[in-house]
C-alpha positions as MATLAB code, in Angstrom:
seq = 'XXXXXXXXXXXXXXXXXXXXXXXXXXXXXXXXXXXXXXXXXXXXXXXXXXXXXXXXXXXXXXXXXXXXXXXXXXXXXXXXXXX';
ca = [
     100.552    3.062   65.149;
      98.446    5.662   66.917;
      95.118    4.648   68.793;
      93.184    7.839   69.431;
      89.572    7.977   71.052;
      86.405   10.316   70.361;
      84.148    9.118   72.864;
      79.848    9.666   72.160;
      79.892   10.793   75.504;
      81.671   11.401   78.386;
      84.137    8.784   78.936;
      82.709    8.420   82.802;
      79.139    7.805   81.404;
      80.389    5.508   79.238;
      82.294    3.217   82.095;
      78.904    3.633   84.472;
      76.592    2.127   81.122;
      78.896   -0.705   80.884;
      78.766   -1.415   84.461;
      75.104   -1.063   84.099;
      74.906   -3.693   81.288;
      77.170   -6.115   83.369;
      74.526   -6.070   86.603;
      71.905   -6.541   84.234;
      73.728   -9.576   83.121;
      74.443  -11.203   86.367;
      70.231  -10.038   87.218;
      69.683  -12.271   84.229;
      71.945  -15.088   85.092;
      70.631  -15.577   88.366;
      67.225  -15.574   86.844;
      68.404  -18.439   84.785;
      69.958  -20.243   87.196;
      66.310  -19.939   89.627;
      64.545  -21.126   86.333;
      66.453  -24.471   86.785;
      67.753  -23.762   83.099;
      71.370  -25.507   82.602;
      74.629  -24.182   83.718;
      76.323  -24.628   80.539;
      73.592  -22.917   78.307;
      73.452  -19.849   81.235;
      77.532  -19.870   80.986;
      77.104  -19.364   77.186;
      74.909  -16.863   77.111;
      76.852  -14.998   79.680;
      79.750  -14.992   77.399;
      78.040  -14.304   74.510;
      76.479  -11.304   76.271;
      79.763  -10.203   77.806;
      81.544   -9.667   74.313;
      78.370   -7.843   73.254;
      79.100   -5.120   75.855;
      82.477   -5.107   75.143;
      81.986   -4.240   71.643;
      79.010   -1.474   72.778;
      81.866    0.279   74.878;
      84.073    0.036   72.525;
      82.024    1.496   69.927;
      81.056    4.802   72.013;
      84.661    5.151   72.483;
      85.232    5.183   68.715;
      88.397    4.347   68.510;
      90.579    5.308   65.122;
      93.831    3.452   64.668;
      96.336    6.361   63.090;
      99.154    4.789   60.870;
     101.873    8.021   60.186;
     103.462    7.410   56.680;
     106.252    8.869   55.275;
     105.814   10.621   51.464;
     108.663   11.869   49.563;
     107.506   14.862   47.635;
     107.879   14.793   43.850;
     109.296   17.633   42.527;
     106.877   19.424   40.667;
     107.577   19.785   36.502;
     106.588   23.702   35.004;
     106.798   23.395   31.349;
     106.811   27.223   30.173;
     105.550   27.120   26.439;
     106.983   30.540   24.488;
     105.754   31.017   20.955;
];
């Protein structure tokens, strides 16, 4: 098995919007937490959040999983017809 990547962009662009989308999380949790909202709920939703990234990233990486195979050829039949 073979995993090969053709990223959207540039994988460097890709790394800095994932960073991006992590800050914005912990700018969000911290808004939570000053909101008096409960730990638990803000520790779910940070979760939650965090595999949603992960699978955005992932995605603009588009990976392809490459399974080589091994075919025996079948030796071709000619059926020559002479009337």
């Amino acid at each position: 098995m073979i995993w090969q990547f053709f990223p959207v962009l540039h994988p460097a662009v890709i790394v800095l919007f994932g960073l991006a989308l992590l800050a914005a999380l912990l700018l969000g949790s911290r808004l939570l937490l000053q909101k008096h909202v409960p730990r638990r709920s803000i520790v779910q939703l940070g979760v939650l959040r965090i595999g949603m990234i992960v699978l955005l990233v992932l995605g603009l990486f588009q990976p392809v999983l490459s399974i080589p195979q091994s075919v025996t050829d079948s030796p071709s039949l000619l059926v020559l017809v002479d009337t």
